[in-house]
C-alpha distance (Angstrom), angle and dihedral (degrees) to the residues before:
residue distance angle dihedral
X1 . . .
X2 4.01 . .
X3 3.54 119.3 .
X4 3.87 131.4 -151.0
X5 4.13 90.7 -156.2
X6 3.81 89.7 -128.7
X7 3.62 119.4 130.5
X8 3.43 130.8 -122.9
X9 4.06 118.1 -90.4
X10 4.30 104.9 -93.6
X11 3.71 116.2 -124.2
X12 3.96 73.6 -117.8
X13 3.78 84.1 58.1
X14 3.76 86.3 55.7
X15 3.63 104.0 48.9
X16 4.22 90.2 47.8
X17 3.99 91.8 53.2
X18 4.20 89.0 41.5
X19 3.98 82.4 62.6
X20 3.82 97.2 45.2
X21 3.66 88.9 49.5
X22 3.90 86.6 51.6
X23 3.30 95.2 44.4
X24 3.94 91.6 59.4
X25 3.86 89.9 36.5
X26 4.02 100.9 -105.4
X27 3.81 82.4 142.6
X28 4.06 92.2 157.9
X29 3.81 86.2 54.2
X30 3.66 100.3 39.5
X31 4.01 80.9 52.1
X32 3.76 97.6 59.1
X33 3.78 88.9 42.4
X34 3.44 85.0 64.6
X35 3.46 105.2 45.7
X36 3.44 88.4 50.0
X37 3.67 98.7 70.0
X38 3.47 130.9 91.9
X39 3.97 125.4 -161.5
X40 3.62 130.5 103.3
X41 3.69 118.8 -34.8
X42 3.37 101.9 -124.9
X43 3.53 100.2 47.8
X44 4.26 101.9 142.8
X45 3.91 82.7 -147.2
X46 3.75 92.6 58.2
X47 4.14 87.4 34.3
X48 3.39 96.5 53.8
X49 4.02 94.5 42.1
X50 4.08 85.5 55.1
X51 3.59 97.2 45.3
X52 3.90 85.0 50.0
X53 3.48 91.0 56.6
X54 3.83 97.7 41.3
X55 4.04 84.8 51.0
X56 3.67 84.5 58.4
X57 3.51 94.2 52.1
X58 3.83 85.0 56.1
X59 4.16 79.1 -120.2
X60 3.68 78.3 147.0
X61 3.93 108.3 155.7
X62 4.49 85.2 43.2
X63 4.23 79.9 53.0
X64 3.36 95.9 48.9
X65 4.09 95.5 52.3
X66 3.52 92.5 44.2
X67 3.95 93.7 47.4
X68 4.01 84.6 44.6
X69 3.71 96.2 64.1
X70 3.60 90.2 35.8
X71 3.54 110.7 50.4
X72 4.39 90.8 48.2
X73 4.21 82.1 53.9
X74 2.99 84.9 55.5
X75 3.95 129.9 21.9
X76 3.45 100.8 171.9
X77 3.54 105.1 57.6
X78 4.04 110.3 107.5
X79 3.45 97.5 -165.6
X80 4.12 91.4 59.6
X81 3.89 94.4 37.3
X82 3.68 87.0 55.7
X83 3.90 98.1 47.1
X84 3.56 88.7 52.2
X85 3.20 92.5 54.0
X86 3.77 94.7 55.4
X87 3.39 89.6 46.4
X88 3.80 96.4 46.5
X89 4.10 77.2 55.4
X90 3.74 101.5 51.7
X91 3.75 87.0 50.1
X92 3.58 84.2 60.5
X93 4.28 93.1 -111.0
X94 3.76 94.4 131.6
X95 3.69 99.0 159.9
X96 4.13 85.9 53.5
X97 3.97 90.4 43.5
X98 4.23 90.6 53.9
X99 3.99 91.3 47.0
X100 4.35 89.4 51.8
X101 3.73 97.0 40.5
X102 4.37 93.7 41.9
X103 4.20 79.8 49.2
X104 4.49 87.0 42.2
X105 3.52 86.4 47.9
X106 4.14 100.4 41.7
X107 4.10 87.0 55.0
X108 3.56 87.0 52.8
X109 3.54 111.0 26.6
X110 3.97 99.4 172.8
X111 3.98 100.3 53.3
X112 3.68 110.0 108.5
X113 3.51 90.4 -163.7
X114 3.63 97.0 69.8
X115 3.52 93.7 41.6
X116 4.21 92.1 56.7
X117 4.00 80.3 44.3
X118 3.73 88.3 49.4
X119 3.96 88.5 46.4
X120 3.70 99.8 48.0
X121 3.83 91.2 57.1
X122 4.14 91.4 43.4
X123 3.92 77.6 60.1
X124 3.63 100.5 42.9
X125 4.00 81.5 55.3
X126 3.65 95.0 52.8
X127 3.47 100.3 -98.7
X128 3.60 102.1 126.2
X129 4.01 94.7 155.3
X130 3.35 93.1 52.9
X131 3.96 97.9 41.2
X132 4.13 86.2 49.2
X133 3.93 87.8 57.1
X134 3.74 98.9 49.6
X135 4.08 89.9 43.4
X136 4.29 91.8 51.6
X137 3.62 90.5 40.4
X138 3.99 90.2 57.0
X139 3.50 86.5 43.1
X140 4.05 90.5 62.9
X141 3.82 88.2 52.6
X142 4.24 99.8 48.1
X143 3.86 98.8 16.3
X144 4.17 85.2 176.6
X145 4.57 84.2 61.0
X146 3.82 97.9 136.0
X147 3.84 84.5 179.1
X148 4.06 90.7 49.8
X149 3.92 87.2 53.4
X150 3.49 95.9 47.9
X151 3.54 85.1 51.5
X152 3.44 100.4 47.4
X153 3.68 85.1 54.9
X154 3.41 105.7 50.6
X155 4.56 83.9 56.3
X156 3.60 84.0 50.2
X157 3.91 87.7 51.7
X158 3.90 89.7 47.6
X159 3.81 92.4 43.7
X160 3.87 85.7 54.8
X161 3.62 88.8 -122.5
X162 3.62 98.3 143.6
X163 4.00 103.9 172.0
X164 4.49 85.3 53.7
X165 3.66 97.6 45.9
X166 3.73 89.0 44.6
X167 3.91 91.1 56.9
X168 3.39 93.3 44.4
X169 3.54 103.5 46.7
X170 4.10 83.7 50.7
X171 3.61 89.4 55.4
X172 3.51 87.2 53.2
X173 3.25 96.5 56.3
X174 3.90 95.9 41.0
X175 3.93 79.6 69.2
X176 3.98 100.0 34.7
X177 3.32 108.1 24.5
X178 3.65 107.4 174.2
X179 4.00 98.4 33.6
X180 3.83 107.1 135.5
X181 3.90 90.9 -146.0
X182 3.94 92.7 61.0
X183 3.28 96.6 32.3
X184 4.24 90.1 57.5
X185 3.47 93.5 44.3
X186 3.95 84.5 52.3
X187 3.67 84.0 49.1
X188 3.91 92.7 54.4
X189 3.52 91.0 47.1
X190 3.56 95.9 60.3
X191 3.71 91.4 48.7
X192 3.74 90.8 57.4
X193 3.39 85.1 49.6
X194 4.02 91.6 56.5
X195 4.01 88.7 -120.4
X196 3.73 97.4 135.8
X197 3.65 103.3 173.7
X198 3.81 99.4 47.9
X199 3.62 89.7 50.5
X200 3.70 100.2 51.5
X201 4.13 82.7 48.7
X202 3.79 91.3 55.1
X203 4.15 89.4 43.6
X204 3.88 86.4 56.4
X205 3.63 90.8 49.5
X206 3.85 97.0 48.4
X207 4.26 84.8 45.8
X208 3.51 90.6 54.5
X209 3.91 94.4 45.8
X210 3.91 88.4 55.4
X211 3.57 112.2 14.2
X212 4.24 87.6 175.9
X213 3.51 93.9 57.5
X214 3.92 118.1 108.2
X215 3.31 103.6 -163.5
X216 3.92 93.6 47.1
X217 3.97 87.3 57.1
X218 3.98 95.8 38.2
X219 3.62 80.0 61.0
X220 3.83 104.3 46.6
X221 3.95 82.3 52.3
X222 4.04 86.9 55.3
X223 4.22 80.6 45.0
X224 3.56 97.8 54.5
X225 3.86 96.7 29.9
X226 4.31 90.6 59.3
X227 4.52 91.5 42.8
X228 3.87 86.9 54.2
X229 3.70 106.7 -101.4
X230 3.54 104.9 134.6
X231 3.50 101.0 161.9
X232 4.21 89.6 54.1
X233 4.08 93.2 46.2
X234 4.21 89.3 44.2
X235 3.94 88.2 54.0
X236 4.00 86.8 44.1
X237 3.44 95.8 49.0
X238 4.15 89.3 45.5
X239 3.22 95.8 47.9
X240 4.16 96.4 47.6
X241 4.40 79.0 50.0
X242 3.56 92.9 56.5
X243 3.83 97.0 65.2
X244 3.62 100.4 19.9
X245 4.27 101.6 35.5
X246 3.92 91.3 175.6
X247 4.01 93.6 49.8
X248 3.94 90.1 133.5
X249 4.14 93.4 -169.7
X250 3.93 84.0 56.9
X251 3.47 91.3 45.0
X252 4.29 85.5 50.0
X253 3.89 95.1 51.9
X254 3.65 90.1 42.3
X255 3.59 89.0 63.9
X256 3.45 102.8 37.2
X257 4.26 84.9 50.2
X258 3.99 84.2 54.9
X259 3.80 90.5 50.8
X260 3.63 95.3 48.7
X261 3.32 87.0 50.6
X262 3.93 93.9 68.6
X263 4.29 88.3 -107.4
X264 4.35 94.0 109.7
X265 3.56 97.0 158.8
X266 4.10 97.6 40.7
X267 3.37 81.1 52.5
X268 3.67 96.0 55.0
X269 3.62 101.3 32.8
X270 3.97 86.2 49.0
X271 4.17 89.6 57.0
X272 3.66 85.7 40.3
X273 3.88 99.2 59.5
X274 3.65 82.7 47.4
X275 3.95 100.5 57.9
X276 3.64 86.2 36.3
X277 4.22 90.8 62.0
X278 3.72 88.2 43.0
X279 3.52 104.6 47.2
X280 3.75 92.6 150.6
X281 3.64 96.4 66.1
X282 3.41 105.9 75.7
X283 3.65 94.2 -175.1
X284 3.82 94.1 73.5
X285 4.07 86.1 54.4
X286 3.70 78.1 61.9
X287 3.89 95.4 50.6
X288 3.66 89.7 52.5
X289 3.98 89.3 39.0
X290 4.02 83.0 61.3
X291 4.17 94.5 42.6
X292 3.63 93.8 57.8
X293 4.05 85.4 46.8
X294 3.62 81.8 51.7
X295 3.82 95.3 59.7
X296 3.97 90.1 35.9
X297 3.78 94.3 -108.1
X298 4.17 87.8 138.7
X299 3.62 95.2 166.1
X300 3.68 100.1 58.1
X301 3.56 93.2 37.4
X302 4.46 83.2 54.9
X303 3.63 89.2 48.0
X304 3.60 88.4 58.0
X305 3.91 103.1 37.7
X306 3.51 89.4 50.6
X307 3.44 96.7 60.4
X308 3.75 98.1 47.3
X309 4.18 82.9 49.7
X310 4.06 82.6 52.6
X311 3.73 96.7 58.4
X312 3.58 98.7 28.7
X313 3.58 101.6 42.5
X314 3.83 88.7 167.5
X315 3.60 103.2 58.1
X316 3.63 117.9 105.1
X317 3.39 99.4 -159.3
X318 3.80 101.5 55.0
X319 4.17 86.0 45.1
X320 4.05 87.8 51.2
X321 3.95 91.3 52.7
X322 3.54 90.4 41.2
X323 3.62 94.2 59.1
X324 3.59 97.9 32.8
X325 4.15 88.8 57.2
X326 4.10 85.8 53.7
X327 3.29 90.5 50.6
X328 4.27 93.0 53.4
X329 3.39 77.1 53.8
X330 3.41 111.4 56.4
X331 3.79 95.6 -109.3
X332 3.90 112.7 132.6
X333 3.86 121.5 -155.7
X334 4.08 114.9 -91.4
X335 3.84 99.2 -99.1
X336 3.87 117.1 -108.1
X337 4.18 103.5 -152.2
X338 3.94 108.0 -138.0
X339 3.75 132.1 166.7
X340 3.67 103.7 -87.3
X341 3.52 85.3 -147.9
X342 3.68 97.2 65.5
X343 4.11 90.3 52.0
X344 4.22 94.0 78.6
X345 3.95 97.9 131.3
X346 4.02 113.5 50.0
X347 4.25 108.6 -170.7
X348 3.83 115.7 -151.2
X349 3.82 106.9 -145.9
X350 3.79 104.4 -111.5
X351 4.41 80.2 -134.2
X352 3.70 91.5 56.2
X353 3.90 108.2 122.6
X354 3.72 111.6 -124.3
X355 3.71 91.1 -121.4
X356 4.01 96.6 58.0
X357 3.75 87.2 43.0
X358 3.72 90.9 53.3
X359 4.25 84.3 57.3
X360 3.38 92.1 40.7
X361 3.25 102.3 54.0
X362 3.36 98.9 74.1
X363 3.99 95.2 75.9
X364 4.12 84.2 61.6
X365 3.77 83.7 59.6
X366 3.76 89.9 50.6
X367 3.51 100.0 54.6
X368 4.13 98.2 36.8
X369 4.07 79.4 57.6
X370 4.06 85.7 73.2
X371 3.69 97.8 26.3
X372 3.62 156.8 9.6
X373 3.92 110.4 -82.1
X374 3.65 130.9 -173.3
X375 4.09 115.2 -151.5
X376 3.73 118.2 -162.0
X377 3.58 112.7 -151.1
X378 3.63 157.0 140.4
X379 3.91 122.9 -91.3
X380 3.33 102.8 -96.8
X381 4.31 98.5 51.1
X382 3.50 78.2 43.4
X383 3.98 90.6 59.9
X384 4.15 82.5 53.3
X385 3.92 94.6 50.8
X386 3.73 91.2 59.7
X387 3.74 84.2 66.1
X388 3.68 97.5 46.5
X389 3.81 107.9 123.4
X390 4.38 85.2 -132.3
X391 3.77 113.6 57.7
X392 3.74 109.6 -123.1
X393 3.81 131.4 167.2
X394 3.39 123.1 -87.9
X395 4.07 113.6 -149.4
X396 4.07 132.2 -171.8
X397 3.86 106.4 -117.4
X398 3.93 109.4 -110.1
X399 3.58 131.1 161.2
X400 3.89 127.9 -89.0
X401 3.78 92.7 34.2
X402 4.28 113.0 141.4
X403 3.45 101.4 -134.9
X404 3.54 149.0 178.1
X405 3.72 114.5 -131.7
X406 4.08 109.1 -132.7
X407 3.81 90.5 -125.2
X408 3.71 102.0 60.5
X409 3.83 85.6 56.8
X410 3.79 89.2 81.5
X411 4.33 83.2 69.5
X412 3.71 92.4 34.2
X413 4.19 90.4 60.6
X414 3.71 91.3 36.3
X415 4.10 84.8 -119.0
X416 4.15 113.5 -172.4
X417 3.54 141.5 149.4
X418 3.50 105.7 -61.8
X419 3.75 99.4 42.4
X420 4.29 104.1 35.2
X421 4.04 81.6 97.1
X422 3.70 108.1 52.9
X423 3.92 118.9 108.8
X424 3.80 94.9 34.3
X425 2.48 112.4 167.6
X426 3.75 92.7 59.1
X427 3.89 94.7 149.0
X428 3.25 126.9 87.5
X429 3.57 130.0 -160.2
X430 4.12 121.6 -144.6
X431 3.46 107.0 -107.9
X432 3.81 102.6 -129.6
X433 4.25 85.8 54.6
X434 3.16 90.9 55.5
X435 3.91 97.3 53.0
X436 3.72 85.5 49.6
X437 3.21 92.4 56.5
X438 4.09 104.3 40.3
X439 3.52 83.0 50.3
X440 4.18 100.3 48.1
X441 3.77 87.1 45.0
X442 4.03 99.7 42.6
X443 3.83 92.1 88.6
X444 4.18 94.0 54.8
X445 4.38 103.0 87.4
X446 3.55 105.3 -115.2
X447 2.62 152.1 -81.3
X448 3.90 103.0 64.2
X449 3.69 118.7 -165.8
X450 3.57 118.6 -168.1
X451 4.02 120.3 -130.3
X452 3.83 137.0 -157.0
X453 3.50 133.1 -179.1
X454 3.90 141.5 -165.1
X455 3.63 127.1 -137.9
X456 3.61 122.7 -156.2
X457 3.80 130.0 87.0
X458 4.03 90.5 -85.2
X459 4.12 89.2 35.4
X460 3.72 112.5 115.6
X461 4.31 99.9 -114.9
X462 3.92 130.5 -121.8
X463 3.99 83.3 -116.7
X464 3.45 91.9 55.1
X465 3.96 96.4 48.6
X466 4.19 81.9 45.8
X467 3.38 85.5 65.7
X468 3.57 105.7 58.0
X469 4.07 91.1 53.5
X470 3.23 120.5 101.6
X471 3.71 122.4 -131.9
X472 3.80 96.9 -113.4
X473 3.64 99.5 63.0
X474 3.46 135.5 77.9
X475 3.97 116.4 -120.3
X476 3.85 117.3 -137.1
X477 3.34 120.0 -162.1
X478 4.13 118.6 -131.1
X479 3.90 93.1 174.7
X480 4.00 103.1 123.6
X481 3.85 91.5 165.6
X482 4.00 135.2 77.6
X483 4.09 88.3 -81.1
X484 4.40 81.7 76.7
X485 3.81 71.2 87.8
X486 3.26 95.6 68.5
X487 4.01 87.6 70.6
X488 4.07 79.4 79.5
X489 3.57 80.4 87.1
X490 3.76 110.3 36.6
X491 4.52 111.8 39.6
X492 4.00 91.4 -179.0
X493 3.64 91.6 89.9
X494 3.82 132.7 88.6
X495 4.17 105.8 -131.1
X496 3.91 91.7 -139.3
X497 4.01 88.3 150.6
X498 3.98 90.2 72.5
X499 3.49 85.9 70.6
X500 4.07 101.0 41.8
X501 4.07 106.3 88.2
X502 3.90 95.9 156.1
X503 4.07 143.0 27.0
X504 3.86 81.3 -100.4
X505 3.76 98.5 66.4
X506 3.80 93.0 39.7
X507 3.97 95.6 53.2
X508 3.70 89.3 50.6
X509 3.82 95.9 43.6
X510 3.73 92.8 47.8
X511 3.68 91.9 45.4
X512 3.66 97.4 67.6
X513 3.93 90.2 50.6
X514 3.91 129.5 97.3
X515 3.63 97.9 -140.1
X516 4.08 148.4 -2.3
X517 3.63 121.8 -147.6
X518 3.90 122.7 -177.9
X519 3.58 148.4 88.9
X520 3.62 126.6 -45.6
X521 4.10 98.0 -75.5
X522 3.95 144.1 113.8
X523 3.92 99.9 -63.2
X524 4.15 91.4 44.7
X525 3.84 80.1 60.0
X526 3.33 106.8 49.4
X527 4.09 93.4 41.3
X528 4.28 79.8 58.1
X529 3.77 95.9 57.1
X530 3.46 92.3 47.4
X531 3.84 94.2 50.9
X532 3.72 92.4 -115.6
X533 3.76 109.5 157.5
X534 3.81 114.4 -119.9
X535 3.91 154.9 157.3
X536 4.24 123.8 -121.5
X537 2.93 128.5 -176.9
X538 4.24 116.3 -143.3
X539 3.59 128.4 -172.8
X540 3.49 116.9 -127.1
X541 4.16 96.8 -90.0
X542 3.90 87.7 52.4
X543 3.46 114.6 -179.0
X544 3.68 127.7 -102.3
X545 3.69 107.3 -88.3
X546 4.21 94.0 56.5
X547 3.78 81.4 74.6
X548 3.75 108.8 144.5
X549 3.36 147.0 -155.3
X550 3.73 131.0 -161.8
X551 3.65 92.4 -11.3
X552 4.00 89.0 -51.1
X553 4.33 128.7 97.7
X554 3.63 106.2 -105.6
X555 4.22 94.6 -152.6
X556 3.59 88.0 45.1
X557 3.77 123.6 27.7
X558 3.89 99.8 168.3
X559 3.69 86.8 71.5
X560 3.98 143.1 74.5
X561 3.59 123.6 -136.7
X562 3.68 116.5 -148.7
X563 4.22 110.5 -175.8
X564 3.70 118.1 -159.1
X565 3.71 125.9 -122.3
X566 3.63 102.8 -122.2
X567 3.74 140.7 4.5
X568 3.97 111.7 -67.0
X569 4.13 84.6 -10.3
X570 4.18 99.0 120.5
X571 3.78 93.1 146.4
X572 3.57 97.1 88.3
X573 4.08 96.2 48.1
X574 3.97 94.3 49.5
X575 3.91 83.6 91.0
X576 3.51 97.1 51.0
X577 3.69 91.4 44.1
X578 3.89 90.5 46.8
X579 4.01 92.3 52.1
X580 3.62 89.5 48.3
X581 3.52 100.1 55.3
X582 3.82 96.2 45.0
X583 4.29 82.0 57.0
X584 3.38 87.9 54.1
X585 3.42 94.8 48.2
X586 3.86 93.7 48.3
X587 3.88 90.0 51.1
X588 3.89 90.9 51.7
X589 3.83 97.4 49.6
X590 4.41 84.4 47.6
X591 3.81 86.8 52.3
């Protein structure tokens, strides 16, 4: 019988082509592969290969036994030590998963693999400075890393550093262009960014790329749930339930789909019935904790946070939504009395949202009034703290520091109801802007009212904020995004936002105008801290710092809060919001 000379495929043979085929998701293959080969059982090739492939199959808890046993028979072996640290990460044992993949990546300290591996769980833990570092530092060694971009993006993304993460996650896709990971986080990108459309486009994409993949559809259904298409995100969201019944972010979605849809308490009582049949899982108590946020019910959503803070006294994110709900409701922390003098370096979560910093950063003011404070933060807070009316410090984030996270400084200063407003104003705008700006804006007939918009299918319009103005003023324009477009449509307004490129130019330009109306945003925030009288408008689940008290905003007094009636429904508040900004108005010319 002829011969072609070649040899048979090695079981070695078999093991490399199993991890191709997992590496480009042929799991079924990959799987057969396996079983297919015969040699010792416990190989820590073969091991490793099969706990790969059960990590894959998000068999995590099966993965983690098998990489138990295996990785203390042998220590040594990289490719074990670092599965078990992914899987000690999935199971949410980041401290574990850090201490395997620094060992994975010690025993071989040139794979770039295991140091992204090692950096994904650093940022999983929090430590975004330090996960950034390993990430660019691959990056110098494989410049062409799709995976380090994507990465690198995704920090950028955490670190709300919009304009990085973009360019990286473009990179990424310059190199990879139809990988569902990159193109998702693209996806969530442009959501951040308010640019509806393009994400739901880039959703579709990433669906299409892995059609199996539930997070890639759970997020489609997010997608098409915030551009309006109910009917798309409910079918989504049912499908997703079908195969995966306790999928709590479909179960989220599917609510919040229900409650756009006009249905509120089907909505609720549907999530409710749910939570109520799972009683043991305390995170779906949280889900529905969130929902009733969502519709502004803030005491039964406290009721229910608390109790999931009660009985897991160590979970962060029931202890966050606890004191976030207090907060909606007026309820400061109980203060904690420390030595002011030991509380010299205040750290600004890199997760903070520019908004609540904006609030917060008031209480840095306070303190730098009696002595010299240090902040460590990112750029952009930075950007804000050069307008703080107190100097203070600005510091790179590094690793090691002993710090004092901004938040807690609401107990440290004993902060409450009745003294969360003193010291506005408590920014400051540079001198020289603020000439600019007096002096671009002097030939406009006063008074000039700022205006914001939203875009988005539940966004309050630019038509709809034209229509609380009065004729008299003069509309400025505050939009510094793509929706200055939207001017196409409306000439009355003065396009002051093509010239705003940084906090700086905004503070000053807002400080020489009578009033701000306009959804809950950037500008609104600024005009606050600067005591500039104004109109928002909320929706009903408003967030924290539009507390009020006696029918006024505690964190910002200047301004009036007008909440809608019903999710996405701002038609019937553009009266109240036009009535309260021609009082304002009137007051302002008396003064």
């Amino acid at each position: 019988m002829p011969t072609t000379g070649f040899p048979a495929p090695t079981w070695q043979d078999r093991l490399r082509t199993a991890q191709e085929f997992i590496a480009t998701n042929r799991l079924d293959e990959a799987e057969a592969l396996l079983n297919d080969v015969r040699i010792v059982a416990n190989d820590p090739d073969i091991l490793n290969v099969k706990a790969t492939l059960a990590l894959a199959r998000r068999r995590t808890e099966f993965a983690f036994e098998m990489l138990a046993e295996a990785a203390t028979l042998y220590p040594e072996h990289s490719g074990l030590v670092t599965n078990l640290g992914i899987a000690h990460e999935l199971l949410g044992r980041f401290d574990e998963a850090v201490i395997c993949l620094e060992r994975a990546s010690a025993l071989v300290p040139h794979n770039e693999d295991i140091k992204l591996a090692l950096a994904h769980a650093l940022l999983c833990r929090s430590d975004i400075a330090q996960a950034r570092a390993i990430t660019q530092a691959a990056l110098k060694h494989e410049p062409a890393n799709a995976r380090a971009f994507l990465q690198l993006g995704a920090i950028d993304l955490a670190l709300r550093d919009y304009a990085s993460a973009e360019a990286a996650l473009l990179r990424a896709l310059e190199l990879t262009p139809d990988d569902p990971d990159t193109l998702r986080n693209m996806s969530v990108l442009l959501l951040e960014q308010h640019r509806f459309d393009e994400a739901l486009s880039l959703a579709e994409r990433a669906h299409l790329r892995a059609p199996l993949d539930t997070a890639g559809l759970l997020h489609l259904a997010y997608c098409r749930a915030a551009t309006g298409l109910w009917l798309q995100a409910e079918a989504a969201c049912k499908k997703l339930l079908a195969y995966a019944p306790t999928l709590l972010g479909a179960r989220e979605i599917l609510a919040r789909v229900t409650i756009a849809n006009g249905e509120v308490d089907r909505g609720i009582m549907e999530l409710t019935q749910f939570v109520r049949t799972h009683k043991s899982d305390l995170s779906a108590a949280l889900v529905l904790a969130r929902t009733l946020q969502f519709v502004g019910r803030f005491n039964d959503a406290l009721t229910l946070a608390s109790h999931v803070a009660h009985a897991c006294p160590d979970d962060e994110t029931a202890s966050c939504l606890k004191t976030t709900l207090e907060l909606t409701l007026g309820r400061f922390p109980t203060p904690e009395p420390v030595a002011l003098a030991l509380v010299t370096l205040v750290y600004v979560p890199p997760t903070t949202c520019m908004l609540e910093f904006v609030a917060l950063v008031r209480l840095v003011r306070r303190l730098a009034s009696q002595q010299v404070v240090r902040v460590v933060a990112e750029p952009h807070y930075r950007a804000v703290l050069t307008c703080l009316a107190e100097q203070v410090i600005s510091e790179e984030p590094r690793s090691g520091l002993s710090t004092t996270p901004l938040q807690s400084l609401l107990r440290i200063l004993a902060i409450d109801a009745h003294n969360i407003a003193d010291g506005i104003p408590y920014l400051r705008p540079d001198s020289g802007l603020f000439a600019k700006w007096r002096d671009a804006l002097a030939r406009f007939a006063r008074p000039l009212v700022g205006i914001v918009w939203d875009g988005g299918v539940l966004g309050l319009t630019m038509e709809q904020i034209a229509a609380t103005l009065p004729h008299s003023i003069t509309p400025i324009s505050l939009m510094t995004d793509a929706q200055r477009h939207d001017m196409k449509r409306w000439s009355r307004p003065i396009d002051a936002g093509v010239h705003i490129d940084s906090p700086a130019e905004l503070i000053a330009a807002i400080a020489n105008l009578d009033a701000v109306i306009g959804p809950d945003s950037f500008a609104v925030h600024i005009a606050g801290s600067l005591g500039v009288p104004g109109v928002v408008f909320v929706p009903n689940g408003y967030p924290w710092y539009w507390a009020q008290g006696s029918g006024k905003p505690l964190w910002y007094p200047s301004f009036e809060v007008v909440v809608q009636e019903g999710l996405g429904n701002w038609s019937g508040v553009i009266d109240e919001g036009r009535r309260r900004l021609a009082a304002l108005l009137h007051a302002h010319a008396i003064d």
